[in-house]
PDB file of the backbone (N, CA, C, O) and the ligand in Angstrom, with CONECT records:
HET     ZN  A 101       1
ATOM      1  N   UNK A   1      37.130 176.485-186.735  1.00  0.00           N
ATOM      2  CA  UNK A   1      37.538 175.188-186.173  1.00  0.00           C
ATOM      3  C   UNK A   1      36.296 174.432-185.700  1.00  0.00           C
ATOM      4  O   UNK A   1      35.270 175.013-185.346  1.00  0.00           O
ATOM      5  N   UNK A   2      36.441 173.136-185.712  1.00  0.00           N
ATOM      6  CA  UNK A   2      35.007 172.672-185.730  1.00  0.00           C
ATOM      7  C   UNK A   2      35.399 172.158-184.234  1.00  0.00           C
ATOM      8  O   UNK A   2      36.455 172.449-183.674  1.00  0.00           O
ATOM      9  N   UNK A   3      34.197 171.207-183.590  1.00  0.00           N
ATOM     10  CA  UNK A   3      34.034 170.761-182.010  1.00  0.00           C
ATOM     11  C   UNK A   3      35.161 169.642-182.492  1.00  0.00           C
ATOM     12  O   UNK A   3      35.760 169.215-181.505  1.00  0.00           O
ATOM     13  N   UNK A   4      35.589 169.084-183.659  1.00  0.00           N
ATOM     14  CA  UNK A   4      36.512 167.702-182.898  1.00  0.00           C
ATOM     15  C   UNK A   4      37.733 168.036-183.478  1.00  0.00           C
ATOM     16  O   UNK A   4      38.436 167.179-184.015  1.00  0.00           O
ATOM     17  N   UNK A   5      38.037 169.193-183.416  1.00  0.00           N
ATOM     18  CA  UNK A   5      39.262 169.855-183.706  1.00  0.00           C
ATOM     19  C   UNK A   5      39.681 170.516-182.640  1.00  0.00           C
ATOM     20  O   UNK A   5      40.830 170.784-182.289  1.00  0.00           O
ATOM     21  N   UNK A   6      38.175 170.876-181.922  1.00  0.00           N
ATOM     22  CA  UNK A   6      39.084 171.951-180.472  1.00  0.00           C
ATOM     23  C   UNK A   6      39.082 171.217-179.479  1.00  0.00           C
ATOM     24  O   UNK A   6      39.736 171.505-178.477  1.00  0.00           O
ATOM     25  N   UNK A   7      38.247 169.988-179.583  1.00  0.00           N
ATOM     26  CA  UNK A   7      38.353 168.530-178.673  1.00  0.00           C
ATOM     27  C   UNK A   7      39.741 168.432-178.495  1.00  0.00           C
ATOM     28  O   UNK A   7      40.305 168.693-177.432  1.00  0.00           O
ATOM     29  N   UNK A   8      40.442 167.963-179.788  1.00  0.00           N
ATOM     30  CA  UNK A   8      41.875 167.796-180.055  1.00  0.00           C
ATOM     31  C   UNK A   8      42.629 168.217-179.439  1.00  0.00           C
ATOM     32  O   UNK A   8      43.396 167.646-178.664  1.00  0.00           O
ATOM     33  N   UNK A   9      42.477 169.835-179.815  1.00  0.00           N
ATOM     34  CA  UNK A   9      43.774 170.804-179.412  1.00  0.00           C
ATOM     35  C   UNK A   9      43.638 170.763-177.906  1.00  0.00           C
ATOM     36  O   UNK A   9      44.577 170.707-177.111  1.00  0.00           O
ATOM     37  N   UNK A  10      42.486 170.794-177.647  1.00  0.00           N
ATOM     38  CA  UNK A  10      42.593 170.723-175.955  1.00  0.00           C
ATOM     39  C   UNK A  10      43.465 168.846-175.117  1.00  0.00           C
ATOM     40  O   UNK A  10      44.135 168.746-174.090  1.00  0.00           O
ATOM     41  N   UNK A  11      43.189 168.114-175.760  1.00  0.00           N
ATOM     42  CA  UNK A  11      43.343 166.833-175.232  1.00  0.00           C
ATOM     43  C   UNK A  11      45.148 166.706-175.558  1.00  0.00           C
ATOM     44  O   UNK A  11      45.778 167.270-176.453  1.00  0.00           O
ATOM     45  N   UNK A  12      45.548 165.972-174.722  1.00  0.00           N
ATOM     46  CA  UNK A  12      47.011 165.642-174.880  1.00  0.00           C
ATOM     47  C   UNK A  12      46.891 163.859-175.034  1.00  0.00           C
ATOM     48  O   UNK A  12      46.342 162.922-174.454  1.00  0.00           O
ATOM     49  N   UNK A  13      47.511 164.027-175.848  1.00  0.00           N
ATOM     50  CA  UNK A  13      47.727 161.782-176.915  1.00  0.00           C
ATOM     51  C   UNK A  13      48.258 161.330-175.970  1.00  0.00           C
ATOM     52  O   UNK A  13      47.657 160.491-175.299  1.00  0.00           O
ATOM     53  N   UNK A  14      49.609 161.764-175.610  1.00  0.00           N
ATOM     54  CA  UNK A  14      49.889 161.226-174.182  1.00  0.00           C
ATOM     55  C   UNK A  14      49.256 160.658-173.431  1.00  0.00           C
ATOM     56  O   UNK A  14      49.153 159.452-173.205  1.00  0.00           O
ATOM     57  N   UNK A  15      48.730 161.637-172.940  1.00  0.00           N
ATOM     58  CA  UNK A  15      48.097 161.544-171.518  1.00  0.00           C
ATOM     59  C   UNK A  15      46.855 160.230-171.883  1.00  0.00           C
ATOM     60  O   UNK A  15      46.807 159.270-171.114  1.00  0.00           O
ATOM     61  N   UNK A  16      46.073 160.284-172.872  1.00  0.00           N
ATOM     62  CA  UNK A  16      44.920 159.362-172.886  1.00  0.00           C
ATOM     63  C   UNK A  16      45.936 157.875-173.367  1.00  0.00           C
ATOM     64  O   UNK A  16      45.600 156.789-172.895  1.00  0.00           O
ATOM     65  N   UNK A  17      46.514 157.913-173.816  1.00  0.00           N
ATOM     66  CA  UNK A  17      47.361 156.798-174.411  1.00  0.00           C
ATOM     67  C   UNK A  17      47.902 156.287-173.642  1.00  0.00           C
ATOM     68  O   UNK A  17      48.357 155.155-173.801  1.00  0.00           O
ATOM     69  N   UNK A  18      48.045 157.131-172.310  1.00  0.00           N
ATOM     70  CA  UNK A  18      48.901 156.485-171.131  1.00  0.00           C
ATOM     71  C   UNK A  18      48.097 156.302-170.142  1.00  0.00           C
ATOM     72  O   UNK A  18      48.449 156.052-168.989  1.00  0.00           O
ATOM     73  N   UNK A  19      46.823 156.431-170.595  1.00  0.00           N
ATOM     74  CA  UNK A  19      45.726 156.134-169.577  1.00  0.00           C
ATOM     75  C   UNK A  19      45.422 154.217-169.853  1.00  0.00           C
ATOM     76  O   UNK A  19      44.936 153.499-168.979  1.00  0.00           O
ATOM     77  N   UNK A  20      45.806 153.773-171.110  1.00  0.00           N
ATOM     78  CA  UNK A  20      45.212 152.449-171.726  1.00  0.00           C
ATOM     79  C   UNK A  20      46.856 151.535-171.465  1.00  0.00           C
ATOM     80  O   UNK A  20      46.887 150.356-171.111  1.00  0.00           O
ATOM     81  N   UNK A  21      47.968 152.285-171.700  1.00  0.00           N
ATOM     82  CA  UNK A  21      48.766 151.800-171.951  1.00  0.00           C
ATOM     83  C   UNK A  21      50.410 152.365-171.039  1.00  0.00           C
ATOM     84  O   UNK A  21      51.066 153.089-171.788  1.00  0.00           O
ATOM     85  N   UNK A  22      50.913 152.201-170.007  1.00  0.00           N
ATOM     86  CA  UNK A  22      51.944 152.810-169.697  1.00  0.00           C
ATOM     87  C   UNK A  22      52.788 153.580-170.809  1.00  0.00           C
ATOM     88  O   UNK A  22      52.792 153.058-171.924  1.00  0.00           O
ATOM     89  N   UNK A  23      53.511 154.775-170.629  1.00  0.00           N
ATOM     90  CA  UNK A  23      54.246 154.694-171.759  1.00  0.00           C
ATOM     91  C   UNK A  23      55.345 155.687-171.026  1.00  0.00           C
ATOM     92  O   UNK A  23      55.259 156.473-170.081  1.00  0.00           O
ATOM     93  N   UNK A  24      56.594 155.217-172.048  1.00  0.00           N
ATOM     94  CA  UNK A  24      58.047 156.179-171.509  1.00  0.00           C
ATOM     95  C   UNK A  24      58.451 156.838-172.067  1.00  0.00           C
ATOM     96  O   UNK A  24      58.632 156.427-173.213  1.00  0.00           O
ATOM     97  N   UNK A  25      58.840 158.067-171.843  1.00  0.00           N
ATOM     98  CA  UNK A  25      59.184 159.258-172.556  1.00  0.00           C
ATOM     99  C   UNK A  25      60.755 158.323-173.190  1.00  0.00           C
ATOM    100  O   UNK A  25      61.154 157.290-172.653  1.00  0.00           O
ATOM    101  N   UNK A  26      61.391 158.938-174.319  1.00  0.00           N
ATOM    102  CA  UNK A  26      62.256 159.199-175.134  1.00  0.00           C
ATOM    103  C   UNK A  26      62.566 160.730-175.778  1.00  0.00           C
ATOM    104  O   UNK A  26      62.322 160.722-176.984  1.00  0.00           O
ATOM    105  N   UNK A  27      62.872 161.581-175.463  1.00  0.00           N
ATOM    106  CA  UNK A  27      63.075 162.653-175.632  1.00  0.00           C
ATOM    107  C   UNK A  27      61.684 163.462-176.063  1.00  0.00           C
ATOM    108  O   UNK A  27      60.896 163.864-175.207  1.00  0.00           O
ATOM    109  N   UNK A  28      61.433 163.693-177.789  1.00  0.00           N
ATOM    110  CA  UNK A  28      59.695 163.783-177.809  1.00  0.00           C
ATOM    111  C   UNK A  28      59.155 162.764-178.090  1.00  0.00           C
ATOM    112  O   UNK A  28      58.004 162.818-178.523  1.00  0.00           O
ATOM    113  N   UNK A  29      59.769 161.595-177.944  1.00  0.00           N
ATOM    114  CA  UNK A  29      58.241 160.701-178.236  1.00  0.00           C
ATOM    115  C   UNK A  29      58.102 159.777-177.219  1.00  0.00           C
ATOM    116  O   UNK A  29      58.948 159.770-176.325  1.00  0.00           O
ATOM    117  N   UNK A  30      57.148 158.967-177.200  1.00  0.00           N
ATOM    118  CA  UNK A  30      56.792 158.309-175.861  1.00  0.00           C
ATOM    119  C   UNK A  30      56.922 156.759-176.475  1.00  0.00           C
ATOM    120  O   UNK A  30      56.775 156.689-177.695  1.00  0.00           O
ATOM    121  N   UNK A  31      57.154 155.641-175.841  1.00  0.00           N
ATOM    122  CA  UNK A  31      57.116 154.701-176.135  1.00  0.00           C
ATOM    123  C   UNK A  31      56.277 153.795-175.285  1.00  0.00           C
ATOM    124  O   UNK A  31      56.191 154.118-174.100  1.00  0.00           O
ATOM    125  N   UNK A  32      55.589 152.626-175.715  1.00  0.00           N
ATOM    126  CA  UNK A  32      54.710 151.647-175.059  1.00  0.00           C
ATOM    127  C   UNK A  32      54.480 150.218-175.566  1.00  0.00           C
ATOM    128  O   UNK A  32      55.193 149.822-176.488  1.00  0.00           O
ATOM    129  N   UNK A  33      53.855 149.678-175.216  1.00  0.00           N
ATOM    130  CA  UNK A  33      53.497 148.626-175.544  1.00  0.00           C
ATOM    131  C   UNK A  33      51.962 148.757-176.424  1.00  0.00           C
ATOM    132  O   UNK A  33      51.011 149.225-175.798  1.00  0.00           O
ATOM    133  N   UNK A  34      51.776 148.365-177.761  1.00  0.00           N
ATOM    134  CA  UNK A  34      50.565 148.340-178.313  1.00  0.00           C
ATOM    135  C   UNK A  34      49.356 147.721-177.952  1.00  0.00           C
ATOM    136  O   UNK A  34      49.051 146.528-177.961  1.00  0.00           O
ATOM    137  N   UNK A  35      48.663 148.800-177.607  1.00  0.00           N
ATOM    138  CA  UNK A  35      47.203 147.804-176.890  1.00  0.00           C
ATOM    139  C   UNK A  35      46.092 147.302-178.371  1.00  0.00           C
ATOM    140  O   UNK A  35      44.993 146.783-178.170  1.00  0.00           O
ATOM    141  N   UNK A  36      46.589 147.553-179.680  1.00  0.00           N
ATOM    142  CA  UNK A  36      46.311 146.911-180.282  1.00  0.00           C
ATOM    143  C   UNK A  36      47.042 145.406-181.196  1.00  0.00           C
ATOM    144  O   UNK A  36      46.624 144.723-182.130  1.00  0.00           O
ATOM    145  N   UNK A  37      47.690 145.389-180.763  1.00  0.00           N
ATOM    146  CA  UNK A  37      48.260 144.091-181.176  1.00  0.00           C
ATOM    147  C   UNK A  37      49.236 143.359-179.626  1.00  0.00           C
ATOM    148  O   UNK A  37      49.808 142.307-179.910  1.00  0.00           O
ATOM    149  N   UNK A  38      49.350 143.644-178.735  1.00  0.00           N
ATOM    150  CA  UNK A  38      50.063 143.412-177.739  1.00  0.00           C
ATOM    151  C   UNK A  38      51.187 143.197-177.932  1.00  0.00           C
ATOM    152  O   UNK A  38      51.832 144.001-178.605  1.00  0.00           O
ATOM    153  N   UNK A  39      51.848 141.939-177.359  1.00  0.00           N
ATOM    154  CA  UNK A  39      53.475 141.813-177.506  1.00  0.00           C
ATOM    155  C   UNK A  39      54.108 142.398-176.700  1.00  0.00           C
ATOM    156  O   UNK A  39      53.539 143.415-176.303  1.00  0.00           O
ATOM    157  N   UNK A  40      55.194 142.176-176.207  1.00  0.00           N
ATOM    158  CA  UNK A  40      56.031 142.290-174.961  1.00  0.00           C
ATOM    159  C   UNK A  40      57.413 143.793-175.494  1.00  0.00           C
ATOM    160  O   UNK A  40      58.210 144.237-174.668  1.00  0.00           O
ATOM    161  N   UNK A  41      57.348 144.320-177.067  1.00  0.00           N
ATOM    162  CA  UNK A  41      58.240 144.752-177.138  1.00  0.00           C
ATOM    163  C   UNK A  41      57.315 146.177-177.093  1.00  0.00           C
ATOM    164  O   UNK A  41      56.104 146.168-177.312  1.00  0.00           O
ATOM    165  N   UNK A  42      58.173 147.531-176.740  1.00  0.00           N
ATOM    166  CA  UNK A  42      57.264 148.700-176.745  1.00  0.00           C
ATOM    167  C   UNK A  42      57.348 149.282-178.322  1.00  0.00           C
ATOM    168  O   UNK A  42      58.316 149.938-178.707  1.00  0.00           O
ATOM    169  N   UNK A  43      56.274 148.973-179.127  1.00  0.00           N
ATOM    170  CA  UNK A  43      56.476 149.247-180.087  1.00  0.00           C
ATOM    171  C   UNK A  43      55.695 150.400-180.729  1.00  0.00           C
ATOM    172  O   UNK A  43      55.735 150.788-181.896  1.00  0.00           O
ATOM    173  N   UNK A  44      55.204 150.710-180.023  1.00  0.00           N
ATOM    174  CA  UNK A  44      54.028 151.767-180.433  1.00  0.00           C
ATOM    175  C   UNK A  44      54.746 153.610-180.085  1.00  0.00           C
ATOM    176  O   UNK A  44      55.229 154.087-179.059  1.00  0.00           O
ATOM    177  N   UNK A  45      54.633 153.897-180.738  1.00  0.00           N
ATOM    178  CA  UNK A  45      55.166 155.178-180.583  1.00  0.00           C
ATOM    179  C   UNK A  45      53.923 156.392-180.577  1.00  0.00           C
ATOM    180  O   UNK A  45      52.886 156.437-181.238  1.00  0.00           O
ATOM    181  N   UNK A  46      54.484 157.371-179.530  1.00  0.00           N
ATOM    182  CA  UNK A  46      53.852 158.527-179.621  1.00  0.00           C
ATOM    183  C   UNK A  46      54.668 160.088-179.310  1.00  0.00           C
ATOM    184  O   UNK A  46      55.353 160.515-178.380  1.00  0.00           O
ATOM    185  N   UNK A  47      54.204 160.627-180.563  1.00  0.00           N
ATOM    186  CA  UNK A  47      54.855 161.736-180.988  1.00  0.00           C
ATOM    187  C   UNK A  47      53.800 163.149-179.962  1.00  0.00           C
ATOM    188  O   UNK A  47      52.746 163.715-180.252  1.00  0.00           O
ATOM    189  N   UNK A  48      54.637 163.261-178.855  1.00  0.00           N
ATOM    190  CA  UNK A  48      53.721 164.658-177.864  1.00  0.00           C
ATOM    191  C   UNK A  48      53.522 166.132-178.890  1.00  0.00           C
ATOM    192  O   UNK A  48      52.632 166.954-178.671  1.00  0.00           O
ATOM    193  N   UNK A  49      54.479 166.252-179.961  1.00  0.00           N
ATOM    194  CA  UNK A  49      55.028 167.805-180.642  1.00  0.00           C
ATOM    195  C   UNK A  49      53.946 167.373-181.704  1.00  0.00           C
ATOM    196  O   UNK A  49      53.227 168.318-182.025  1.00  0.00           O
ATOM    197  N   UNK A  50      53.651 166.181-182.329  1.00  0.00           N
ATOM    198  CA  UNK A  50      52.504 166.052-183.415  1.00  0.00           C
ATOM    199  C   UNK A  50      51.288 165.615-182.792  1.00  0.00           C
ATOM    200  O   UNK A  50      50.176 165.933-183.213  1.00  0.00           O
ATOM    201  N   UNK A  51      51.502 164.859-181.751  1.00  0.00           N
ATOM    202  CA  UNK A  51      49.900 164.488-181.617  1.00  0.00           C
ATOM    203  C   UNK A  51      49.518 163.224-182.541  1.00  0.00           C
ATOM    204  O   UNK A  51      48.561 163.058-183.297  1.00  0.00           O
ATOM    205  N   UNK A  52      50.701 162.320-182.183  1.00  0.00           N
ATOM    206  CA  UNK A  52      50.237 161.752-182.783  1.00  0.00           C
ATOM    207  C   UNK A  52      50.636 160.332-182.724  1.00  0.00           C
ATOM    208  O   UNK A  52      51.831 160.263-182.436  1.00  0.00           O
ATOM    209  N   UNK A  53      49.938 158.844-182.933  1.00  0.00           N
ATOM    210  CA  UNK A  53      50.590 157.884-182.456  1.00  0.00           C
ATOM    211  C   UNK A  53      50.772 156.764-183.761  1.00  0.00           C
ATOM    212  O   UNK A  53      49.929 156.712-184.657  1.00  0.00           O
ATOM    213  N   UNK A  54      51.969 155.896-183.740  1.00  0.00           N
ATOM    214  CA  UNK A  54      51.900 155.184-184.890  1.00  0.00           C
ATOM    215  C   UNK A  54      52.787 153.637-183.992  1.00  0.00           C
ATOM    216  O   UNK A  54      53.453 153.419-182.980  1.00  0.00           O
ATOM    217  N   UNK A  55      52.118 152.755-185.400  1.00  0.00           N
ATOM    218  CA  UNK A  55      52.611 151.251-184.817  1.00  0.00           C
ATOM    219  C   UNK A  55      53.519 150.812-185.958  1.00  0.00           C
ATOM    220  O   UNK A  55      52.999 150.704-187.068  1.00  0.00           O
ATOM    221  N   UNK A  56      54.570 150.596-185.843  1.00  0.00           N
ATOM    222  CA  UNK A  56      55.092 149.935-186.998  1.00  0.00           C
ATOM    223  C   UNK A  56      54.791 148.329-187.373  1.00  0.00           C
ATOM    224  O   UNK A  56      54.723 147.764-188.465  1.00  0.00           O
ATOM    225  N   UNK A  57      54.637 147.823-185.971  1.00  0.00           N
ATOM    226  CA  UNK A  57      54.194 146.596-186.222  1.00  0.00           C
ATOM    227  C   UNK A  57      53.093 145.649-186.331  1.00  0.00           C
ATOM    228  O   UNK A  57      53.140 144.428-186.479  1.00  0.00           O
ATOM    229  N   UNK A  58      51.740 146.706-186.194  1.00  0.00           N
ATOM    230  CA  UNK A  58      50.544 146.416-186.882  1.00  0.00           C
ATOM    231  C   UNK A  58      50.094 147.262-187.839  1.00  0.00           C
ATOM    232  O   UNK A  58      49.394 147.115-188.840  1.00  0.00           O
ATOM    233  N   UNK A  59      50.508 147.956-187.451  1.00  0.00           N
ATOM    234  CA  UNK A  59      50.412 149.628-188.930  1.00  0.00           C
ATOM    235  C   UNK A  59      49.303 150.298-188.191  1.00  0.00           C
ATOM    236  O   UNK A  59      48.441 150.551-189.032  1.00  0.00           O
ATOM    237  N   UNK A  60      49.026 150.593-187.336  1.00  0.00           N
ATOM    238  CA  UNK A  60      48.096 151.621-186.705  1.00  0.00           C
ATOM    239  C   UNK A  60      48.959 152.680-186.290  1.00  0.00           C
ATOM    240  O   UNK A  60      50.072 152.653-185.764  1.00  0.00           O
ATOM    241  N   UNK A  61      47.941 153.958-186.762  1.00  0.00           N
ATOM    242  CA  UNK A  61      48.230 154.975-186.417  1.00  0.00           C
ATOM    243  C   UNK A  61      47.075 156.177-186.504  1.00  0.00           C
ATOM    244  O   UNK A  61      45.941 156.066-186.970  1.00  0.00           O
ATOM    245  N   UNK A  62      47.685 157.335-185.929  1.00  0.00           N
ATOM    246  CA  UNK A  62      46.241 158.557-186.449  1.00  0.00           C
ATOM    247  C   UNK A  62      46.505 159.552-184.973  1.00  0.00           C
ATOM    248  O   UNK A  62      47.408 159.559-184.137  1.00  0.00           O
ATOM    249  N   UNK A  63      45.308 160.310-185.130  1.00  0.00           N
ATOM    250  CA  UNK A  63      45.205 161.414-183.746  1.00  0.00           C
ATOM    251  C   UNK A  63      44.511 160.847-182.779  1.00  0.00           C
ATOM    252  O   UNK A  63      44.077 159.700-182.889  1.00  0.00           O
ATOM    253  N   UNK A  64      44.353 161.495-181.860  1.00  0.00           N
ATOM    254  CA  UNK A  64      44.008 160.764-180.465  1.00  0.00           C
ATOM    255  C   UNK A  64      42.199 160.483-180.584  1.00  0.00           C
ATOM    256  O   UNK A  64      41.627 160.122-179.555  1.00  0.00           O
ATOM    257  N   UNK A  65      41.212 160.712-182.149  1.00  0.00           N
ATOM    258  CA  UNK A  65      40.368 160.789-181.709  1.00  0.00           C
ATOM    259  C   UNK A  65      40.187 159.316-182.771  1.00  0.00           C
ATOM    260  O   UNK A  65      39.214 158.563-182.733  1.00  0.00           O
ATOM    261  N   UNK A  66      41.182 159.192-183.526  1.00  0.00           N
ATOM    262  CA  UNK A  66      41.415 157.700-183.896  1.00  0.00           C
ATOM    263  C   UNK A  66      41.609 156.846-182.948  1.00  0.00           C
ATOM    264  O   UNK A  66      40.937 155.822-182.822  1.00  0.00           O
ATOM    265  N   UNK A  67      42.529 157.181-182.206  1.00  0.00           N
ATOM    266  CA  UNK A  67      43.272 155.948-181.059  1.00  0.00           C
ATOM    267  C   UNK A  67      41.699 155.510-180.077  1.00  0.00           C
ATOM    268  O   UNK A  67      41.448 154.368-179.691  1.00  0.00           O
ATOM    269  N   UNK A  68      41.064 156.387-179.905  1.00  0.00           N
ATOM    270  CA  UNK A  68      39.886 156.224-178.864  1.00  0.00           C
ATOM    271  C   UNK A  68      38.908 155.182-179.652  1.00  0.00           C
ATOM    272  O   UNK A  68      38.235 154.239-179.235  1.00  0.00           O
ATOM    273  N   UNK A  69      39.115 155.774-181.070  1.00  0.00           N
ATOM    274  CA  UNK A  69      37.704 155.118-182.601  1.00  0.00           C
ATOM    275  C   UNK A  69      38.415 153.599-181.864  1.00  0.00           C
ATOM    276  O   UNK A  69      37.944 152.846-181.012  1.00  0.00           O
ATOM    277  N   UNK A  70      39.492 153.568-182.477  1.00  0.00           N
ATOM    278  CA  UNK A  70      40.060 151.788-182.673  1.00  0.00           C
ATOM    279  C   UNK A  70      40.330 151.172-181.312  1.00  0.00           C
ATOM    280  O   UNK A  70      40.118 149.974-181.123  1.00  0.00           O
ATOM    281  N   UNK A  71      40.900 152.158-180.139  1.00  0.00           N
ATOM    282  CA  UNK A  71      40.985 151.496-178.507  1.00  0.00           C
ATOM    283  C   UNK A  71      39.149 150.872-178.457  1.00  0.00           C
ATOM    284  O   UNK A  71      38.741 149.711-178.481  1.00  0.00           O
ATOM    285  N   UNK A  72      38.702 151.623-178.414  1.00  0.00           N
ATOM    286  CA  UNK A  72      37.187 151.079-177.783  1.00  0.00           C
ATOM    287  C   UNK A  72      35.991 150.766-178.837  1.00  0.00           C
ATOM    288  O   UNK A  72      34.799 150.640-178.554  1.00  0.00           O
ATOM    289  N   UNK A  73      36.694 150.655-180.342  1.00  0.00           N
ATOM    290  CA  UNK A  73      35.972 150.188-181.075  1.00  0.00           C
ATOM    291  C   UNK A  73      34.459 150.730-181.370  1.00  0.00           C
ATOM    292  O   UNK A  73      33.421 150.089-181.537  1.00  0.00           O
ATOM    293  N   UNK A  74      34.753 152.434-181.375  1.00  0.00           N
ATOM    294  CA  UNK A  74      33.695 152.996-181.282  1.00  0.00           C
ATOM    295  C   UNK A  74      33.402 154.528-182.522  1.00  0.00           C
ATOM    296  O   UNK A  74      34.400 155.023-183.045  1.00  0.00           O
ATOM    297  N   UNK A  75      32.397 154.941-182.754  1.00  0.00           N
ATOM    298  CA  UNK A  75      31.991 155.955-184.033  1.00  0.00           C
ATOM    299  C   UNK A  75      32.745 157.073-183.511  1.00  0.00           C
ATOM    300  O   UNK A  75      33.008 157.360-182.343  1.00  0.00           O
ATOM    301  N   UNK A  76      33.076 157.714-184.718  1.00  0.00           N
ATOM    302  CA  UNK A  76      34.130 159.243-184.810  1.00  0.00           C
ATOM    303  C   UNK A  76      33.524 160.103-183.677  1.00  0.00           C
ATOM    304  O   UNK A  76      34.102 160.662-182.746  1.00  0.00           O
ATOM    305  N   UNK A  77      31.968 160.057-184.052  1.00  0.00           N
ATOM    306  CA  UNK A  77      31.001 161.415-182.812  1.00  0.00           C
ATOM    307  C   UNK A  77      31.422 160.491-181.619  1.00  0.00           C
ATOM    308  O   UNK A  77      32.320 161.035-180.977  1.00  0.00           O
ATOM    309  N   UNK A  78      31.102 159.398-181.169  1.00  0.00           N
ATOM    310  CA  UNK A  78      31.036 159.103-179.618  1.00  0.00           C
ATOM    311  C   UNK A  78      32.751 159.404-179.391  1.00  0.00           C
ATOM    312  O   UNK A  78      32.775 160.261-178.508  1.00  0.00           O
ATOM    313  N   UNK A  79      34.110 159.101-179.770  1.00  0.00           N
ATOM    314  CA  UNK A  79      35.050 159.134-179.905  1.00  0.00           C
ATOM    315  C   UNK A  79      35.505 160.606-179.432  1.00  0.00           C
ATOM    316  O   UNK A  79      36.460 160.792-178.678  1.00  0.00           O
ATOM    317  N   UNK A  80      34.656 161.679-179.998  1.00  0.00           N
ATOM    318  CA  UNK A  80      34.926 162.921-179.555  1.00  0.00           C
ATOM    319  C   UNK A  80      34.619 163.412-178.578  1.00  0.00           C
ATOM    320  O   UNK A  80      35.288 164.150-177.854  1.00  0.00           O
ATOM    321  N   UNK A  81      32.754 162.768-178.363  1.00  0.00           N
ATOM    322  CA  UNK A  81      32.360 163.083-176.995  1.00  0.00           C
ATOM    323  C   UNK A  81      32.790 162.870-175.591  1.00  0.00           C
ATOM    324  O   UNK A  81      32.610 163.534-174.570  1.00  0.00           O
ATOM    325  N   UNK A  82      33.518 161.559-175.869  1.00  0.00           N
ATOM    326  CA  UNK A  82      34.119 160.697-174.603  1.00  0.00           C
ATOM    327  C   UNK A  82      35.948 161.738-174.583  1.00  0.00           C
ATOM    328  O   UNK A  82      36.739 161.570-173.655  1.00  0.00           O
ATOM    329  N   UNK A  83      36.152 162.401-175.396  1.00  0.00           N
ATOM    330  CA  UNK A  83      37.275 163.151-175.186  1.00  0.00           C
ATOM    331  C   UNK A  83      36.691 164.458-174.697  1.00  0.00           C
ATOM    332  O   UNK A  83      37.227 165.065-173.770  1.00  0.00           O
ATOM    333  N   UNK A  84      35.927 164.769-175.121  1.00  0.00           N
ATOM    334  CA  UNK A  84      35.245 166.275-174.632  1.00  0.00           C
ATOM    335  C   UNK A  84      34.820 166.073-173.322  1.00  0.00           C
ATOM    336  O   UNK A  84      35.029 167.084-172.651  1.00  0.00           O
ATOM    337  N   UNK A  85      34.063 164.742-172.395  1.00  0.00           N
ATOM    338  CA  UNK A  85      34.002 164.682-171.815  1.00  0.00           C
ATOM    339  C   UNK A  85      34.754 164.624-170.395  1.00  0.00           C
ATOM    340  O   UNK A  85      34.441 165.045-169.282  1.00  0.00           O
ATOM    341  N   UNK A  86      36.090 163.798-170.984  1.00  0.00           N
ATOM    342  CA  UNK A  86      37.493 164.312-170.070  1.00  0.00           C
ATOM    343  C   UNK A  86      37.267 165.538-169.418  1.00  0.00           C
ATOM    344  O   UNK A  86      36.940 165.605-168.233  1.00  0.00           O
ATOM    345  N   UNK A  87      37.475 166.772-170.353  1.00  0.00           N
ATOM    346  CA  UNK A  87      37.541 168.276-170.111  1.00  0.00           C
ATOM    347  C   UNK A  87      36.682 168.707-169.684  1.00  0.00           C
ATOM    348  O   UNK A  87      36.787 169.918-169.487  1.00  0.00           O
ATOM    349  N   UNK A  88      35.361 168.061-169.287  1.00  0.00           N
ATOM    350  CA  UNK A  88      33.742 168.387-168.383  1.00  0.00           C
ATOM    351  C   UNK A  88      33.323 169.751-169.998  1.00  0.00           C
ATOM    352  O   UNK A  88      32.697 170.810-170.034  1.00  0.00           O
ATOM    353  N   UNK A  89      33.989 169.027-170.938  1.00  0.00           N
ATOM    354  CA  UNK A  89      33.197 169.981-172.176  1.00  0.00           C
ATOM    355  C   UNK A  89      31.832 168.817-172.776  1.00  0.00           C
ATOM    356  O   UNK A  89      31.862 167.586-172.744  1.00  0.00           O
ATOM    357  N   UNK A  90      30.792 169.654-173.258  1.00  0.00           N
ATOM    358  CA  UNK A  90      29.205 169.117-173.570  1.00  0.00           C
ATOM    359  C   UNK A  90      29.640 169.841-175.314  1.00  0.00           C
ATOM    360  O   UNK A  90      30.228 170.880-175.613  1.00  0.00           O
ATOM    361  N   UNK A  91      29.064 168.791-176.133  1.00  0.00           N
ATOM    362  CA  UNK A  91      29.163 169.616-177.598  1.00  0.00           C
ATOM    363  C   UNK A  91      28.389 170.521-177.550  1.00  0.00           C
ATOM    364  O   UNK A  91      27.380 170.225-176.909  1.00  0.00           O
ATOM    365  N   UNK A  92      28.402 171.765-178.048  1.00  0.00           N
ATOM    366  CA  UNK A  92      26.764 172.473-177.838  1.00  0.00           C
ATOM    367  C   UNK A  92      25.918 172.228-179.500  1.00  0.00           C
ATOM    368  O   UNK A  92      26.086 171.914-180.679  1.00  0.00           O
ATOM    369  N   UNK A  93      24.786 172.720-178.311  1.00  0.00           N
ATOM    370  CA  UNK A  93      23.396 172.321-179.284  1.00  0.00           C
ATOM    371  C   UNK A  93      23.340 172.687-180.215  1.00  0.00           C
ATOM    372  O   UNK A  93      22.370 172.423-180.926  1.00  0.00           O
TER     373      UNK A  93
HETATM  374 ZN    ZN A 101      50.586 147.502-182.833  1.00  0.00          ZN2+
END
């Protein structure tokens, strides 16, 4: 398993997704408002059992180390680091 795979497994989509964006449980999936396209309806969905979040109404979707790439408009490595960093994890050398 590589570092942005165990980044992953350690990080919960939830939880960072609901750090940018309120969101409400629905049985397993969470619902919110899209912080990439906005709009007043909660359209953005997130799946807690996959890990995973999708928009029907801008078409975004992916794993939480996507949501971080496209939330902050930033490269796959910094994307992982800033999740590893959550967990006080350092990539090693
Ligand atoms: Zn959207």
């Amino acid at each position: 398993m590589d570092f942005s795979d165990q980044v992953k497994s350690k990080t919960d989509i939830v939880e960072v997704i609901g750090e940018v964006t309120p969101l409400r449980k629905f049985g397993q999936t969470y619902k919110g408002v899209c912080p990439f396209h906005g709009g007043k309806i909660e359209a953005l969905n997130v799946n807690s059992a996959l890990q995973y979040f999708k928009c029907p109404s801008c078409g975004k979707g992916g794993d939480v180390i996507q949501f971080v790439m496209q939330v902050d408009k930033i490269p796959f490595e910094e994307a992982v680091t800033k999740l590893a960093a959550r967990k006080g994890r350092t990539k090693p050398e």
